[in-house]
C-alpha positions in Angstrom: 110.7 198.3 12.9 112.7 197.4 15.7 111.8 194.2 17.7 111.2 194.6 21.6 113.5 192.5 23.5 112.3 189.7 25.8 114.1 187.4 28.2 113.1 183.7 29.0 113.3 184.6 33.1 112.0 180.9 33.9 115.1 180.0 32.5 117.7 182.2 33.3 116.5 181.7 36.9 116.7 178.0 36.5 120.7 178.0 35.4 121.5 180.7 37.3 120.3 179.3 40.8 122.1 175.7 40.1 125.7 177.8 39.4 124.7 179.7 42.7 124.4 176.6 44.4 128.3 176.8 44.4 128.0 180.6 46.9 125.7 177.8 49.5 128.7 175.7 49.7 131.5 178.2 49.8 129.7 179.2 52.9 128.5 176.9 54.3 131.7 175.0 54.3 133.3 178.6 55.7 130.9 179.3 58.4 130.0 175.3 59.8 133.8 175.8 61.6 132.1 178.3 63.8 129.6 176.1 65.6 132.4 173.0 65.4 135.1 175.4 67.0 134.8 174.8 70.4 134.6 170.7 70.2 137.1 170.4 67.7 139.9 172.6 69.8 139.4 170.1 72.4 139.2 167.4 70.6 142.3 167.9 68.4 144.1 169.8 71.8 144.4 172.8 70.0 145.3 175.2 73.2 147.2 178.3 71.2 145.8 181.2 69.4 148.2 180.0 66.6 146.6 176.3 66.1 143.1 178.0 67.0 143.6 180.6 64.0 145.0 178.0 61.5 142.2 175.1 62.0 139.4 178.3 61.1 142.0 179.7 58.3 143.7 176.7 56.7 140.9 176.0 54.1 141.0 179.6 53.0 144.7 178.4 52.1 142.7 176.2 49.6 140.5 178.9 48.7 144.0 181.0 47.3 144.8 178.1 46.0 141.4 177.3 44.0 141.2 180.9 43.1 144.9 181.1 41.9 144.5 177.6 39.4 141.0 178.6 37.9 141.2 181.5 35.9 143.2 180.1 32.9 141.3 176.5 33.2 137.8 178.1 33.2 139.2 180.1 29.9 140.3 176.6 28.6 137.6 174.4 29.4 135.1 176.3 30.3 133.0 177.3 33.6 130.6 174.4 34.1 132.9 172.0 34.2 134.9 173.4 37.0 131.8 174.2 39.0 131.4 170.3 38.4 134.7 169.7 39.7 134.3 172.1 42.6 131.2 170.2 43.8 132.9 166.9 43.8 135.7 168.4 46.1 133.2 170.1 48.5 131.9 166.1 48.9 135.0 164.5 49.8 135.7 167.6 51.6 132.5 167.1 53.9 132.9 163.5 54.2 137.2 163.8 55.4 136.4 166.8 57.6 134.1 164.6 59.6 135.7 161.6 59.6 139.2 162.7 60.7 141.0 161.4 63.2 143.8 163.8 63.7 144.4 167.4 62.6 146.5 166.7 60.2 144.4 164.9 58.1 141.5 167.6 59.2 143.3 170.3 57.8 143.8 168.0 55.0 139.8 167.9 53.8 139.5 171.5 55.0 142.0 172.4 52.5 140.6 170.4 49.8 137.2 172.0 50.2 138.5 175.0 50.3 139.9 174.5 46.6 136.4 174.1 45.2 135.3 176.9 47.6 138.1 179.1 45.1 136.8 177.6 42.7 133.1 178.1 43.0 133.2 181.6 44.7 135.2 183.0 41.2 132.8 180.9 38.5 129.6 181.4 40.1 129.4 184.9 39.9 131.3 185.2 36.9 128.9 182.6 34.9 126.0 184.3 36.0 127.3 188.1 34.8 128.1 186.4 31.6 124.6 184.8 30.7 122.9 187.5 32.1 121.0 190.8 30.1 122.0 193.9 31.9 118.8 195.0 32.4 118.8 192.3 35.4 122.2 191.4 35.8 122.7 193.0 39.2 119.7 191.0 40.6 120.9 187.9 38.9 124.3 188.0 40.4 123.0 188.6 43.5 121.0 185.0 43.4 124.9 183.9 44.0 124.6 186.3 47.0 121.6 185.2 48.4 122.9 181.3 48.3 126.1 182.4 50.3 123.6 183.8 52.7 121.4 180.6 52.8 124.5 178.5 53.0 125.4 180.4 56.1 121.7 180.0 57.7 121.6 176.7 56.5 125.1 176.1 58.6 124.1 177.8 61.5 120.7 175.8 61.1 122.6 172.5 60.8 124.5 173.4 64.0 121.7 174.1 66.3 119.5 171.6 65.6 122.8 169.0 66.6 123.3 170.9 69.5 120.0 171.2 70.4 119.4 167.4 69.5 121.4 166.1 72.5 121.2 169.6 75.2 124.4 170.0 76.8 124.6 171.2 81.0 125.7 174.4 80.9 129.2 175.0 82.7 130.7 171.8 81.6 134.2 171.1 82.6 136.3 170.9 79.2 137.0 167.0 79.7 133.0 166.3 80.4 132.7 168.5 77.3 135.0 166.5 75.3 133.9 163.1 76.7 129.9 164.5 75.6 128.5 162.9 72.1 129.1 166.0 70.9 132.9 166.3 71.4 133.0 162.9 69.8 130.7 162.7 67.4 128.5 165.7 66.9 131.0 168.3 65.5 131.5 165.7 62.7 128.3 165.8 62.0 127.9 169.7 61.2 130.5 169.2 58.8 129.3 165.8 56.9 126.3 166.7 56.4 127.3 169.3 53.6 127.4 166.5 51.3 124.2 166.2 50.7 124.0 170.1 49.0 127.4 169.0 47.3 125.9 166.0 45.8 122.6 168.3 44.6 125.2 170.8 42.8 126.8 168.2 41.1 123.6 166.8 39.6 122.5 170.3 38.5 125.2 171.3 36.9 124.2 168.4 34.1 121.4 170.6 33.0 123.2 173.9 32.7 124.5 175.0 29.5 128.1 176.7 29.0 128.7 180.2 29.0 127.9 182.0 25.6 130.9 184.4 26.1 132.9 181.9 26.5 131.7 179.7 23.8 132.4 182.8 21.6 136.2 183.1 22.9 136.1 179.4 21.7 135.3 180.3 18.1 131.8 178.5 18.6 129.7 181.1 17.3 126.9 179.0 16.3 126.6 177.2 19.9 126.6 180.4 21.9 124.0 181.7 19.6 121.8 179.0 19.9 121.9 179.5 24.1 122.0 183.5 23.5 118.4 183.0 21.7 117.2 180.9 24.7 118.1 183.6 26.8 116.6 186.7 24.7 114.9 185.8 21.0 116.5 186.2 17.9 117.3 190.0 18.3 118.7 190.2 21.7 121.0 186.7 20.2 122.3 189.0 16.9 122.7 192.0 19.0 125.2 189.9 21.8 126.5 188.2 19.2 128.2 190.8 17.1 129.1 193.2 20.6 130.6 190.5 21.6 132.3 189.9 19.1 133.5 192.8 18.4 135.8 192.8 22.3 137.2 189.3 20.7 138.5 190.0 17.7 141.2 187.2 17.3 143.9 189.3 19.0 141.9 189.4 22.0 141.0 185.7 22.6 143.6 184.1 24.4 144.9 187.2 26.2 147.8 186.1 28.7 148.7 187.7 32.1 150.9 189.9 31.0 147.9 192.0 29.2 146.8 192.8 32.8 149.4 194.1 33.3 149.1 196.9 30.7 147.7 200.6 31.6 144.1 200.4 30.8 143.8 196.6 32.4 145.9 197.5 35.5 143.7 199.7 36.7 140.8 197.5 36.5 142.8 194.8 38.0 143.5 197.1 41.0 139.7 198.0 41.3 138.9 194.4 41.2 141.5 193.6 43.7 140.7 197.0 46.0 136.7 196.0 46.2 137.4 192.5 46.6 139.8 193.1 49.7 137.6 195.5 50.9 134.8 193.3 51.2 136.1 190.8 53.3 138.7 193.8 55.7 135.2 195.3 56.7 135.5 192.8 59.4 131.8 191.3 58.9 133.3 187.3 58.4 135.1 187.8 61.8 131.5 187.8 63.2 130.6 184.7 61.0 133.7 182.7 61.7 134.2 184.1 65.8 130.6 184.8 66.4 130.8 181.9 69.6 134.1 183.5 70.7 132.3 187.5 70.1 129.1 186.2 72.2 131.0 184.3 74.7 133.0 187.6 75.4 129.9 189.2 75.8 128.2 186.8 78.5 126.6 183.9 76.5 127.1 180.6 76.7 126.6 177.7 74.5 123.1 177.4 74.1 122.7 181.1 73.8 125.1 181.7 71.2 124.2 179.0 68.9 120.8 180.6 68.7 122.1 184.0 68.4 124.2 182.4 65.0 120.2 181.5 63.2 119.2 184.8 64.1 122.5 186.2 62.5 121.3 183.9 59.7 117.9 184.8 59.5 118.9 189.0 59.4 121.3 188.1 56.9 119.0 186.6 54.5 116.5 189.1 54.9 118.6 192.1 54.4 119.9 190.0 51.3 116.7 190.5 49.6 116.7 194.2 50.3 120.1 194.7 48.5 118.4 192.2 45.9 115.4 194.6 45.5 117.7 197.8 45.4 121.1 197.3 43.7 119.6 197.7 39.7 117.5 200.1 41.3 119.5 202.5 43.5 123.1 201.1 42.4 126.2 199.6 43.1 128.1 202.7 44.5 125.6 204.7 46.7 124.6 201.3 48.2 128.4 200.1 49.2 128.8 203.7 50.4 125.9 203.0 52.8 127.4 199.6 53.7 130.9 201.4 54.4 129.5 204.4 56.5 127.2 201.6 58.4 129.6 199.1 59.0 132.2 202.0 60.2 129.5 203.1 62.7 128.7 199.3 63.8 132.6 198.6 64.2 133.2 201.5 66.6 130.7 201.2 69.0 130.6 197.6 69.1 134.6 198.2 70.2 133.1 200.9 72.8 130.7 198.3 74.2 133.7 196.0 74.8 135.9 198.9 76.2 133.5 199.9 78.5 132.1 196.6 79.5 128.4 197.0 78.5 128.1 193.6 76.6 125.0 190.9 76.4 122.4 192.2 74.4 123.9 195.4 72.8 127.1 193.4 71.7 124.4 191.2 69.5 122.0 193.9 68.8 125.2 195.9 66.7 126.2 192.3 65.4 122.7 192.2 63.5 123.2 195.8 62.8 126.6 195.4 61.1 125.2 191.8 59.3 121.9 193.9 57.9 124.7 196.4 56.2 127.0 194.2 54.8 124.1 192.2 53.3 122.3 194.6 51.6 125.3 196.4 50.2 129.3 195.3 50.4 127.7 191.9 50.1 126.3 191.5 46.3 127.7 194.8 45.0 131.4 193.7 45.7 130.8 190.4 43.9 128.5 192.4 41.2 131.1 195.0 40.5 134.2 192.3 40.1 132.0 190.0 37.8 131.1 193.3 35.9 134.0 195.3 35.7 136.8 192.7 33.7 136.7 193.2 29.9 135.7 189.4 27.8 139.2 188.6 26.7 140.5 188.2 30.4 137.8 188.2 32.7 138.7 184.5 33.6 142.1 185.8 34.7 141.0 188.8 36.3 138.2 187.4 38.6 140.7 184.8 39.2 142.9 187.1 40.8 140.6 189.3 42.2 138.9 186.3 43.8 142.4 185.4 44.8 142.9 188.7 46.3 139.6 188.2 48.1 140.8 185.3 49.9 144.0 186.3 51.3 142.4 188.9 52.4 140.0 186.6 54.5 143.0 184.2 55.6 144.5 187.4 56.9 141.1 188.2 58.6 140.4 185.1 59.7 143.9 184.1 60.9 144.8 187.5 62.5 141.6 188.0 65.0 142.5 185.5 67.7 146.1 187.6 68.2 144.8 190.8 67.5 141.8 190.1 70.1 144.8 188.7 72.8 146.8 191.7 72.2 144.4 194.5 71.5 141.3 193.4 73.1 138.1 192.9 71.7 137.5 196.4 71.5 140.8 197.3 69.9 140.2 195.2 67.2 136.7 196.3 66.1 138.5 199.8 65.9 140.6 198.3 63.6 138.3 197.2 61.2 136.3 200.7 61.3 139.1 202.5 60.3 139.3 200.0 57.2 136.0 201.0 56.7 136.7 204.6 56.4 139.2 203.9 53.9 137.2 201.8 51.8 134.6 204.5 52.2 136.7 207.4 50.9 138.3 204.8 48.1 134.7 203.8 46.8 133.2 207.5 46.4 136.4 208.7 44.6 137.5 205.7 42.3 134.5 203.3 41.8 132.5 203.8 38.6 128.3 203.2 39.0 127.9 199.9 36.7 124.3 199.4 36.5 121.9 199.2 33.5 124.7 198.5 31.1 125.9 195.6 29.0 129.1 194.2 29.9 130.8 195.7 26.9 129.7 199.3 27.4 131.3 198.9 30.4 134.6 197.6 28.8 134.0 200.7 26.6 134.2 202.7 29.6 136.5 201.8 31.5 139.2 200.8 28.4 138.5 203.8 26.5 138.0 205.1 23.3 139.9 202.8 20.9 137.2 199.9 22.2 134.4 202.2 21.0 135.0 201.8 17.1 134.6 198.0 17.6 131.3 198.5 18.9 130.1 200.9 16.7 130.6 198.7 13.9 128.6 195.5 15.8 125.6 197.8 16.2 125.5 199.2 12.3 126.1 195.4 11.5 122.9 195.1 13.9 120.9 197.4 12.5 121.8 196.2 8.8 120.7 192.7 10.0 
């Protein structure tokens, strides 16, 4: 008689939250620049797009960088300790960023957080996906979306509550608003206080234990089932064990680069490169990372727009927990083909508004519209699909480049949109990212495989083909024996 499965939730909830407390920081370190911006600029005299777009961009620099280094150390040493590292960085990160006294050295700590923010934004997903039955894996993964989205309320939280802490008289001259406590002081707050979530990461990462996939890759069968029967019981451990196994048989263990390079592992290299480009080329950080520039070309001032950023916050997060609720439910692909059509329709008339002038209100009202999109599709099903897709024996690599990939794309984003908004307009550039959107759209229906409700080596199966199959076949008669 064959045993029913049953998970230990209470605990995979438990480590899968403190990994995810890596997503918070990435974001919140991403999106506290945006409520910062316009002190710092004046502050540091930053009076070119050029200087503007490098001070928001230059820890994504970081971020290529974490994401470039991590792949081969997480398949060396494993993914909690770099997720330890990453959360020491984001600290001295917070702490530099607001003590700074010249760019130079800002750009500095922006650059070093932005190594653990490569760093997290890879591991934390992929950790999760790997300790995770498929049954729930899409709603567990997306716990590392839903702390990207807090640490972007929290950010925009952090940064009204300064601001309103000390009001500022609207239509300040630029030297009274440099000479204010918050040109001097107050900016450096919104960044230091991210230290305290660092700090809280650091110490929960003590109690997490290491991946069993990896620990398997290791040769330390006996360790990974020991965590595999915490997850699921003794049959759910023997199952895991001997599938995965079976993808790492001692060819397959220390796979280099050059495997990705091969036929079958291209092509999932270029999938998990393609989504993860996507993701960010939509355009939706541009409203994270511009949104006072956006509102301030549509009428509001300072006061205004740091209170339309919580509400951006607040619609994020509750859209969140739609795409939470639907994405093992309704699945990956028809929800990022809703995002795609969504965001395409957001994009243009937001563009239109700007063209013809009819800003305030409608301006925010398509901002929440685009933000409720993206987070309840593009933004867990892109980092879903990329922590699914990659096959045991290189999925450190590959997430490591697709993360890469994922990064560029936002320094590209990020650094781009003050010259294409001085060239273009506002309203030329939103076009811009709509027609990316159509691409992605047509891209997604026609190349994307639907990934949910299946174990991370029926999906290697799948998409490696058949010779992957035989493998498998003998774990589950050696299953089924046992």
């Amino acid at each position: 008689m064959v045993q029913q499965e049953s998970y230990n939730l209470p605990f995979l909830i438990k480590i899968c939250l403190a990994s995810a407390l890596g997503g918070l920081l990435v974001r919140y370190d991403l999106v506290v620049i945006s409520g910062a911006k316009q002190f710092y600029e004046l502050y540091y005299e930053l009076n070119t797009a050029t200087l503007q777009g490098w001070a928001v961009s230059s820890c994504i620099v970081g971020c290529i960088i974490g994401a470039l280094g991590v792949g081969r150390a997480a398949d060396k040493y494993g993914r909690v300790k770099l997720l330890m590292l990453s959360a020491l960085l984001f600290f001295i990160s917070a702490i530099g960023s607001g003590y700074a006294p010249t760019f130079d050295q800002f750009v500095f700590y922006r650059l070093l957080g932005g190594i653990g923010m490569g760093m997290a934004s890879t591991l934390s997903p992929m950790y999760i996906a790997e300790v995770t039955p498929a049954k729930y894996r899409g709603r567990f993964v997306s716990i590392n979306q839903l702390t990207v989205v807090i640490g972007i309320l929290l950010a925009q939280l952090v940064n009204y509550l300064i601001v309103e802490s000390q009001p500022l008289t609207e239509g300040l001259s630029d030297a009274a608003m440099l000479a204010s406590w918050h040109g001097q002081t107050g900016w450096k707050l919104m960044f230091a206080a991210e230290a305290i979530p660092a700090l809280i990461f650091f110490l929960c990462m003590f109690f997490v234990p290491a991946s069993p996939r990896w620990l398997i890759k290791q040769s330390r069968d006996e360790e990974a089932k020991k965590i595999l029967e915490k997850i699921g019981g003794d049959v759910y451990a023997k199952k895991s064990l001997l599938e995965i196994e079976a993808t790492l048989d001692n060819a397959h263990k220390n796979l280099g680069f050059a495997e990705c390079l091969k036929p079958g592992m291209k092509k999932i290299l270029c999938m998990g490169i393609i989504i993860a480009v996507f993701q960010q080329w939509s355009g939706i950080n541009v409203i994270f990372n511009y949104a006072a520039d956006i509102f301030r070309d549509a009428g509001y001032a300072v006061s205004g727009t740091m209170f339309n950023l919580v509400i951006v916050g607040l619609t994020n997060l509750v859209f969140t927990f739609v795409g939470m609720a639907l994405i093992d439910k309704v699945g990956r692909k028809p929800l990022m083909l809703v995002g795609s059509a969504g965001l395409l329709i957001s994009h243009i008339l937001m563009g239109l508004c700007f063209y013809t002038g009819i800003t305030g209100w409608y301006v925010f009202a398509l901002a929440l519209i685009a933000i409720a999109f993206f987070a309840a599709t593009l933004g867990p099903c892109a980092w879903v699909i990329i922590s699914e897709i990659f096959p045991n024996s290189m999925r450190g690599i590959g997430m490591s480049i697709a993360v890469l990939s994922l990064w560029v794309a936002n320094f590209v984003l990020s650094f781009t949109f003050p010259i294409l908004r001085d060239t273009l307009g506002p309203a030329g550039t939103f076009w811009i990212y709509g027609g990316i959107c159509f691409v992605g759209m047509l891209y997604i229906q026609k190349n994307i495989p639907e990934t949910k409700g299946k174990s991370l080596e029926e999906l290697e199966v799948e998409l490696l083909g058949e010779h992957h199959l035989d493998h498998l076949n003998q774990a589950m008669a050696h299953t089924e024996k046992a």
